[in-house]
BAFI-3210 file (N, C-alpha, C; in Angstrom, 3 decimals, decimal comma, padded with zeros to 6 digits):
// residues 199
n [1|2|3|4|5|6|7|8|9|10|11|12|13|14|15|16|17|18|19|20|21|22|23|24|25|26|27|28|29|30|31|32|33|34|35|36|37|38|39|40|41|42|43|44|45|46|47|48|49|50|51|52|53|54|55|56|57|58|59|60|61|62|63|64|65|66|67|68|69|70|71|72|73|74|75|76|77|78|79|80|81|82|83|84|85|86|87|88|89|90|91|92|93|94|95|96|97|98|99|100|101|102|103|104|105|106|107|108|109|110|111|112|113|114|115|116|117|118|119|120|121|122|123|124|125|126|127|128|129|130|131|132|133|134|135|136|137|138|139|140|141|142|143|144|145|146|147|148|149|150|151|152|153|154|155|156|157|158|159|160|161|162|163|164|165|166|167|168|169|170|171|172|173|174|175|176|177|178|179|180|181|182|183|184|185|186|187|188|189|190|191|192|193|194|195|196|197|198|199]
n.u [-015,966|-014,815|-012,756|-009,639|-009,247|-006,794|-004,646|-006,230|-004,992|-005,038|-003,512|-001,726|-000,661|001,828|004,623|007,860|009,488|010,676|008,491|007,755|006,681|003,911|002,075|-000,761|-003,582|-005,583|-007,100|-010,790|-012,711|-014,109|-013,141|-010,294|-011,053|-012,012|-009,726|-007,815|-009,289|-009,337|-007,059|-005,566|-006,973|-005,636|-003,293|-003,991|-002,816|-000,445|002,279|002,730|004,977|008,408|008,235|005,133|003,105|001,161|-002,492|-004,182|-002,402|-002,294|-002,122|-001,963|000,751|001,394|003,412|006,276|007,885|009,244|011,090|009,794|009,013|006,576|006,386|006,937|005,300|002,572|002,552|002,728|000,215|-001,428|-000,923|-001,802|-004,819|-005,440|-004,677|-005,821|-007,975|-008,579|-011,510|-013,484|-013,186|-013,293|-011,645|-009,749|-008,131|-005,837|-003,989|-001,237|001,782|005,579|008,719|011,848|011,739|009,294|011,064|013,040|012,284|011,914|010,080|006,497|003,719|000,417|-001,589|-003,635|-005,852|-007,685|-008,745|-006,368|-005,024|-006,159|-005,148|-002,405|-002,655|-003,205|-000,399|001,552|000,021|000,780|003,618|004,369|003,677|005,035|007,690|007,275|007,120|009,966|011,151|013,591|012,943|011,458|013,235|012,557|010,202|006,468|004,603|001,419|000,435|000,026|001,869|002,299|004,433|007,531|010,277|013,459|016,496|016,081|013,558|011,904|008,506|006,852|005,137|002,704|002,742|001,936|-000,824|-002,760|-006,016|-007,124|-007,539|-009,541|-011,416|-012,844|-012,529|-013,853|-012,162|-012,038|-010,377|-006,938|-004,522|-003,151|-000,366|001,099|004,000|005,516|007,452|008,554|010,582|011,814|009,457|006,095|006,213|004,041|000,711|-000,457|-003,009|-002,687|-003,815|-006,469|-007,278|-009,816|-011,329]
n.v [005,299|004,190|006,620|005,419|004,679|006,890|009,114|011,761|014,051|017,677|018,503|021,688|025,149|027,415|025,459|024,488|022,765|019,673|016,166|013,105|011,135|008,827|006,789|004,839|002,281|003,007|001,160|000,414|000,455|-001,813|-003,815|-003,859|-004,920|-007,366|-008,382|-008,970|-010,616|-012,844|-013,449|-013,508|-016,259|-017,593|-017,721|-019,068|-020,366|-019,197|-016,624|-013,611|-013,413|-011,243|-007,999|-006,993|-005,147|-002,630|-003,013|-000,611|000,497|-000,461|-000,893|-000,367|-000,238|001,835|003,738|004,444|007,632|009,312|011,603|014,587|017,808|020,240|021,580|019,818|017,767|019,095|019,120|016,087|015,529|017,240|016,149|013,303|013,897|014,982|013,125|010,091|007,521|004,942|003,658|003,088|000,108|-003,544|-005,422|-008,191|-009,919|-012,124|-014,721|-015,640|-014,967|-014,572|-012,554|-012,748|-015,258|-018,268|-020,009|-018,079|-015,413|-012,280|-010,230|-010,482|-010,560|-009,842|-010,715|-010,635|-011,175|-010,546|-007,835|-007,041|-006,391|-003,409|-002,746|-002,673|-001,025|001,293|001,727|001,820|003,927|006,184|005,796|007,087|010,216|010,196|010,307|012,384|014,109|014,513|012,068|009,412|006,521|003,894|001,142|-001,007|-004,003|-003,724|-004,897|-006,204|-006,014|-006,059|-005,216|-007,188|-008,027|-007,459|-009,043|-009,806|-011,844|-013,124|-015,259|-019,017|-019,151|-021,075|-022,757|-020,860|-019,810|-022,329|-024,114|-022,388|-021,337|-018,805|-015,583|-013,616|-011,562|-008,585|-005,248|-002,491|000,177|002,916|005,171|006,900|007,126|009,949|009,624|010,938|009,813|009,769|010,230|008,277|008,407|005,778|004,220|002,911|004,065|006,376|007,655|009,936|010,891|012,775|013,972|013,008|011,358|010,838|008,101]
n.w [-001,332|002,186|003,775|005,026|008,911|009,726|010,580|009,320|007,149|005,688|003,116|002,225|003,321|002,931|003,491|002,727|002,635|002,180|002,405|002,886|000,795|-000,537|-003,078|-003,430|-002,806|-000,346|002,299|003,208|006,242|006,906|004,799|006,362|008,917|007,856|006,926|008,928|010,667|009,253|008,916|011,197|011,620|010,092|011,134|013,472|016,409|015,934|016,662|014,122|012,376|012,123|012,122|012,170|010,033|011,089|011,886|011,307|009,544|006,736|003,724|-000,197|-001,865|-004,753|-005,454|-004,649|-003,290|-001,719|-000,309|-001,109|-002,258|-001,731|-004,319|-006,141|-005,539|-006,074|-009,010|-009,532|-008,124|-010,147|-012,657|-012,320|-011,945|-014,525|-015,872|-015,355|-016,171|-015,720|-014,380|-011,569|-009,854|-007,939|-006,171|-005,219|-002,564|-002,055|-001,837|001,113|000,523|000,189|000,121|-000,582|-001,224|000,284|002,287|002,669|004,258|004,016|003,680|004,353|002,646|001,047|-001,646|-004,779|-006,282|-008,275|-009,923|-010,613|-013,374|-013,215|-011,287|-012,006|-014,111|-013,043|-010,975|-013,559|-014,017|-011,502|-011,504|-014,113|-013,365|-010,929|-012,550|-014,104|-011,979|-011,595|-011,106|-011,054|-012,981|-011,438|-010,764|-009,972|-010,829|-010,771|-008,459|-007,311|-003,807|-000,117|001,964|004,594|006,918|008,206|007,899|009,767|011,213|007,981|007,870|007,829|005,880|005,348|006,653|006,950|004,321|002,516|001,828|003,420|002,942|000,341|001,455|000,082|000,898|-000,355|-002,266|-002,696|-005,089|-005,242|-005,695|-005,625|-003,308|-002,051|000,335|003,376|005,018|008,290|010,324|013,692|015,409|017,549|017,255|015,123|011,642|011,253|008,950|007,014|005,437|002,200|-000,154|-002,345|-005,394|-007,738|-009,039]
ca.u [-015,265|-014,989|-011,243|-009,002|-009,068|-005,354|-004,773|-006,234|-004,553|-005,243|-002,110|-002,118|-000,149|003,235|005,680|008,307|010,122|009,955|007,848|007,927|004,999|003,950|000,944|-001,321|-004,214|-006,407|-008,346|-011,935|-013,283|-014,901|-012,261|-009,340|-011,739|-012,285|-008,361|-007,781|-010,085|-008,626|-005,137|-005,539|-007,241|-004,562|-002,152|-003,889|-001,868|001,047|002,586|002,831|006,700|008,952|008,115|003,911|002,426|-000,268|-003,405|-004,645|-001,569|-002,277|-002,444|-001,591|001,385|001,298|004,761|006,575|008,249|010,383|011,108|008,922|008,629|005,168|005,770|006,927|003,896|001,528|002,626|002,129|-001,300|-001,709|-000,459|-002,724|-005,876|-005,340|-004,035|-006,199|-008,727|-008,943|-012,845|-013,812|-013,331|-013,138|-010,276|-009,869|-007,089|-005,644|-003,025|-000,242|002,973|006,896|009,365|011,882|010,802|008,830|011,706|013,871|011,442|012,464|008,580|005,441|002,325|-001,061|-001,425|-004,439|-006,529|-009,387|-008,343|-004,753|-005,093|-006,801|-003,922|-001,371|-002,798|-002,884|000,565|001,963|-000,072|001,386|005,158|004,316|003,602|006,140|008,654|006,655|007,355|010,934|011,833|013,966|012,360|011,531|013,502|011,714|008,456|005,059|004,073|-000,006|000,284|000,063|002,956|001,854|005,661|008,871|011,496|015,013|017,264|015,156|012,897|010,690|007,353|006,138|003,746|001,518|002,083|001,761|-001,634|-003,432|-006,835|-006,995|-008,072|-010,985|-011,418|-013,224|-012,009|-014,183|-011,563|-012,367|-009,676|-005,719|-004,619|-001,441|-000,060|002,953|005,065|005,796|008,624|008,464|011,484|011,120|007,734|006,376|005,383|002,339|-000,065|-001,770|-003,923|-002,807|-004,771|-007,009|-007,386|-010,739|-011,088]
ca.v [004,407|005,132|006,727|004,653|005,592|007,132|010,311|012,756|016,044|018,087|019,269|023,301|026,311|027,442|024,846|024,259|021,329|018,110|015,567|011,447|010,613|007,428|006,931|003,621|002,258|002,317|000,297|001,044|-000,242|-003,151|-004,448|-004,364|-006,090|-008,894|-008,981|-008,967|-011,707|-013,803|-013,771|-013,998|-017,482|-018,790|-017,626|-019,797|-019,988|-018,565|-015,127|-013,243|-013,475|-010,750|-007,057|-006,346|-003,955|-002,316|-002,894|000,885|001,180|-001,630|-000,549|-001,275|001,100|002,007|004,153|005,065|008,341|009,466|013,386|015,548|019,054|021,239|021,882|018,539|016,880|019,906|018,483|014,769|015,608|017,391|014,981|012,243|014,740|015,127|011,733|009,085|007,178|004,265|003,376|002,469|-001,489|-004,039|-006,053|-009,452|-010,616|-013,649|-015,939|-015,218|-015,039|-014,103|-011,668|-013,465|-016,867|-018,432|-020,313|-017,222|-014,519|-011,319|-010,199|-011,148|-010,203|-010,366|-010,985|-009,687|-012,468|-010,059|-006,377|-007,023|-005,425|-002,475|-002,331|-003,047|000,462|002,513|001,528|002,800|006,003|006,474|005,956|008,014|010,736|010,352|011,001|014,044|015,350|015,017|010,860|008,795|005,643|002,439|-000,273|-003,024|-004,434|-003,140|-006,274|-005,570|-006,750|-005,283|-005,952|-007,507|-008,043|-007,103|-010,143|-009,505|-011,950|-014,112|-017,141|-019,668|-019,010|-021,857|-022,786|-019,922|-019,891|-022,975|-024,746|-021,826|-021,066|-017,567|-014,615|-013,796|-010,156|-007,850|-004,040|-001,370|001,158|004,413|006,329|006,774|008,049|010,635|009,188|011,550|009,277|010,139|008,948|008,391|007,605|003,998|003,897|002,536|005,695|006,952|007,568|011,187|011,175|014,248|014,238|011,843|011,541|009,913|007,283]
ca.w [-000,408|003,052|003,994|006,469|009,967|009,941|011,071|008,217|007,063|004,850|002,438|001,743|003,337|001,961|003,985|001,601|003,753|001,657|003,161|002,658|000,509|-001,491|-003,526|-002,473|-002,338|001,059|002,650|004,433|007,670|006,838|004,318|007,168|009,716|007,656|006,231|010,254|010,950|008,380|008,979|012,872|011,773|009,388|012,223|014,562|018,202|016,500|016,187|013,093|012,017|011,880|013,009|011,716|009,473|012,511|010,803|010,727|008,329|005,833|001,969|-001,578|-002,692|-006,387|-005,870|-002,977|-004,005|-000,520|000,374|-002,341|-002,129|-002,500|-006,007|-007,050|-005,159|-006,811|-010,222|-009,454|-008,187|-011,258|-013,422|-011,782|-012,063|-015,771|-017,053|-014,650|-017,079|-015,053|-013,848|-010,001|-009,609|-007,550|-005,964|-003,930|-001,588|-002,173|-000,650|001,823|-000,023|000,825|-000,831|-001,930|-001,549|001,658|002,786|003,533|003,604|004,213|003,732|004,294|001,961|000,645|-002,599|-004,969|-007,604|-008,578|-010,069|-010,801|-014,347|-012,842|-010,662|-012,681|-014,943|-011,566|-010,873|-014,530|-014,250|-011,159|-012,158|-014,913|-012,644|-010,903|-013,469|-014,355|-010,974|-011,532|-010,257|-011,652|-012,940|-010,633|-011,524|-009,711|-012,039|-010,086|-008,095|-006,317|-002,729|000,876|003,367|006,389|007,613|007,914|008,551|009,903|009,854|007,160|008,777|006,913|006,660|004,157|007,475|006,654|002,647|002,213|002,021|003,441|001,942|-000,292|002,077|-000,463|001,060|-001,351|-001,669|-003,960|-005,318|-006,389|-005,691|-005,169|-002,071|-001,216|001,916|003,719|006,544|009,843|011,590|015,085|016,302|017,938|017,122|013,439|010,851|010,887|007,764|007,016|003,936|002,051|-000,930|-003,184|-006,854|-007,875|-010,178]
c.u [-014,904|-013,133|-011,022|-008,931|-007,479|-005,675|-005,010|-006,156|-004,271|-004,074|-002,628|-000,840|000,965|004,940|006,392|009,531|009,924|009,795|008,122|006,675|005,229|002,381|000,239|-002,992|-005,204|-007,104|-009,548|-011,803|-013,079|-013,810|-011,177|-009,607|-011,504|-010,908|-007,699|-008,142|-009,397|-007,354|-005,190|-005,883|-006,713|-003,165|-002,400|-003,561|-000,736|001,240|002,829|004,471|007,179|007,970|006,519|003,617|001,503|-001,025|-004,277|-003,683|-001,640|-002,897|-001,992|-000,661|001,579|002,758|005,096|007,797|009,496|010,060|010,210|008,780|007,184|005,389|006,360|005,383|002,348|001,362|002,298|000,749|-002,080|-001,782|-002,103|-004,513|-006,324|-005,391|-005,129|-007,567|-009,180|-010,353|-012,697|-013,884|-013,264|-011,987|-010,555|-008,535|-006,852|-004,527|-002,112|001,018|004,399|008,074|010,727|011,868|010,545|010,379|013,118|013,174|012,114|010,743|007,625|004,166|001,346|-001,021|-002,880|-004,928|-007,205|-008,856|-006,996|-004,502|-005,028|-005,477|-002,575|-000,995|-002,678|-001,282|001,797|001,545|000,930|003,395|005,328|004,462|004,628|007,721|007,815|006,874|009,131|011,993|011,993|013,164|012,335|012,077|013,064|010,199|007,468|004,457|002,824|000,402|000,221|000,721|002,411|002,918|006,607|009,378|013,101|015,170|015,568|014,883|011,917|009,597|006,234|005,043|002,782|001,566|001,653|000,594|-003,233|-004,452|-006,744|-007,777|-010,100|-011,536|-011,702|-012,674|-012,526|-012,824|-012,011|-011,788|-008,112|-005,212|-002,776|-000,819|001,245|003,162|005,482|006,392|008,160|009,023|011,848|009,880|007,652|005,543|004,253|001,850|-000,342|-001,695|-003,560|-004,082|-005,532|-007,379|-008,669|-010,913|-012,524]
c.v [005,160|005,106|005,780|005,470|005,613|008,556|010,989|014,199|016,699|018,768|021,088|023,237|026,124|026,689|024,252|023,032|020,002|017,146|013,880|011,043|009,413|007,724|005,205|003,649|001,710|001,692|000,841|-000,057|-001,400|-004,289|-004,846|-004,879|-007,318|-009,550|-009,289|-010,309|-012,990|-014,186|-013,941|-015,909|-018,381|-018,556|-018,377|-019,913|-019,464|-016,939|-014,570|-013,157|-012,117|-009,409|-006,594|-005,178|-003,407|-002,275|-001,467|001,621|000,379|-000,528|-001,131|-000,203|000,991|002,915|005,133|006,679|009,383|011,123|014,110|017,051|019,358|021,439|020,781|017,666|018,165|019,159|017,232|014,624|015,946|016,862|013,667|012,694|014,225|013,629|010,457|008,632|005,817|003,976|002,743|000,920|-002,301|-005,256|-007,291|-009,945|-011,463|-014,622|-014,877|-015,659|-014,279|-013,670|-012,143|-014,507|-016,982|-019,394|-019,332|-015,848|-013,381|-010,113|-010,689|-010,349|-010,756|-010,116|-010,663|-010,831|-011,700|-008,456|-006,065|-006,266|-004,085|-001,481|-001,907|-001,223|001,811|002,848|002,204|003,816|006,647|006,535|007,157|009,654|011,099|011,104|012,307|015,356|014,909|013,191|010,276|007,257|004,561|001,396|-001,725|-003,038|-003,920|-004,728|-005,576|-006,080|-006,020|-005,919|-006,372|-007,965|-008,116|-008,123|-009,528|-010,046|-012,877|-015,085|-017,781|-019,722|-019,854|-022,323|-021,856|-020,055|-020,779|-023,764|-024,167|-021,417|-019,732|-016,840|-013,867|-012,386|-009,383|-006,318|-003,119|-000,280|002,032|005,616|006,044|008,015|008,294|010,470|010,574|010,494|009,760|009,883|009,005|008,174|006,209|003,445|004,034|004,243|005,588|007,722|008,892|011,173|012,721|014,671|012,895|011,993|010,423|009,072|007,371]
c.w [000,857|003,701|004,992|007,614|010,528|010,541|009,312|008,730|005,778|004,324|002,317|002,748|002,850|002,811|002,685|002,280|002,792|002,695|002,344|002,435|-000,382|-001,747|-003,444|-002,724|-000,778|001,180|003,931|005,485|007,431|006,020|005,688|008,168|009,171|007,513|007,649|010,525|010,518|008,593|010,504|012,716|011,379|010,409|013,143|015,581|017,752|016,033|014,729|012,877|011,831|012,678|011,751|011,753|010,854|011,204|010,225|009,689|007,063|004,611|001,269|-001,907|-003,750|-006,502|-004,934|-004,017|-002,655|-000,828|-001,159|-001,700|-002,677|-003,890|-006,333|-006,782|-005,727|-008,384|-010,304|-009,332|-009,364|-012,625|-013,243|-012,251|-013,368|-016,340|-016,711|-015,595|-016,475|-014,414|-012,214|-010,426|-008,144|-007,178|-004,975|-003,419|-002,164|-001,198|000,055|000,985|000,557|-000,169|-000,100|-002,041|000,213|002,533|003,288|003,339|004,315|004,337|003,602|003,545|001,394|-000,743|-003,353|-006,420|-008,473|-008,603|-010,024|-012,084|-014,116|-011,969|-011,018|-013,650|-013,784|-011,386|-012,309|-014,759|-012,864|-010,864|-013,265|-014,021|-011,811|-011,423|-013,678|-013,434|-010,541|-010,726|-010,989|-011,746|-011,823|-011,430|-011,424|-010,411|-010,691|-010,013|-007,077|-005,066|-001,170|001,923|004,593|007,524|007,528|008,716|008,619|011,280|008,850|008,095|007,174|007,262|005,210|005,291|007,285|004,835|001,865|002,495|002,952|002,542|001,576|000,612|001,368|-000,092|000,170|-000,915|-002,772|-003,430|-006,352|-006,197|-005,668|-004,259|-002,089|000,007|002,103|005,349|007,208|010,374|012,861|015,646|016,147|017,435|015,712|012,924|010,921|009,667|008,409|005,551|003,487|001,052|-001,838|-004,345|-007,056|-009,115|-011,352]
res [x|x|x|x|x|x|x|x|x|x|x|x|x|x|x|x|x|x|x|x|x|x|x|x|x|x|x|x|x|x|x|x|x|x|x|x|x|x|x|x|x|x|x|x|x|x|x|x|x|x|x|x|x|x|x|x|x|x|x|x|x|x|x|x|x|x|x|x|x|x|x|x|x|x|x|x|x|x|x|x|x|x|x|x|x|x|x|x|x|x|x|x|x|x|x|x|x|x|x|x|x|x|x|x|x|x|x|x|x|x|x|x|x|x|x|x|x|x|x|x|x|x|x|x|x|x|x|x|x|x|x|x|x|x|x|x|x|x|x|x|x|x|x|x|x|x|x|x|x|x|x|x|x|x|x|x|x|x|x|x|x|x|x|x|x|x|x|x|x|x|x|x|x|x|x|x|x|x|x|x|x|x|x|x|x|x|x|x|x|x|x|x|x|x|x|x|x|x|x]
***
């Protein structure tokens, strides 16, 4: 699968600084064209609600994991290496949905018909993992989906979830990707690929 065009960087030397990583899956080229395409057309003349994902940052996170140190994120990788049994599949988009209901949404996401199982097992290896490198469990259930917007205060956005056709967007996965976050100030985080675990 071909990486996202984020900024890639390669993890190594001995900075011992914890960094803001999450584990995710990316999306190639061709997938975030079409998931682009699509949602520009169920958006129609209007704006996307609330403050948008940029599409060179769009993923699937399997477990956001915040400041990590080099040897906790050595062990997770390691962990992941070792334990990952999971096979390369396939995944499909599906509707536009809203976290916690469309009439006061607070987020906006994409939703996943096709490799939700698949996902579902990614998502408990990587929790697993997790804990291994020292994090207290997640208490919220592992829902698949990829944010496409942040609402604040809440609006209704049953005009887009409602009665829209399913996105339909195919996505081969054959890997899980180490993201570290970037603040920027004013400006939204930026993605660098640290490392990838293959499936």
């Amino acid at each position: 699968m071909e990486r996202p065009q984020v900024a890639l960087t390669a993890s190594g030397g001995s900075a011992t600084q914890a960094e803001r990583l999450f584990l995710a899956v990316a999306l190639d080229d061709e997938a975030r064209a079409a998931l682009a395409s699509r949602i520009d057309a169920a958006l129609g003349d209007r704006h996307m609600p609330g403050r948008a994902v940029l599409v060179p940052s769009w993923h699937i996170t399997l477990r956001f994991l915040g400041k990590t140190t080099e040897t906790e994120r050595d062990i997770l990788l390691g962990y992941l290496h070792e334990q990952v049994t999971t096979a390369a599949f396939m995944l499909r988009f599906a509707a536009i949905g809203a976290f916690p209901r469309p009439q006061r949404a607070t987020v906006l996401w994409l939703g996943v018909d096709r490799g939700t199982d698949e996902l579902a097992d990614l998502g408990a290896l990587c929790e697993e993992a997790a804990q291994a490198a020292g994090r207290f469990p997640e208490e919220r259930p592992f829902h698949a989906h990829l944010t496409l917007s942040r609402i604040r205060p809440p609006v209704d956005v049953t005009w887009l979830t409602d009665g829209v056709e399913p996105i339909g967007v195919r996505l081969d996965v054959d890997e899980i990707t180490l993201f570290r976050s970037v603040l920027g100030g004013n400006r939204p985080a930026r993605y660098e690929v640290v490392d990838t675990v293959a499936l």
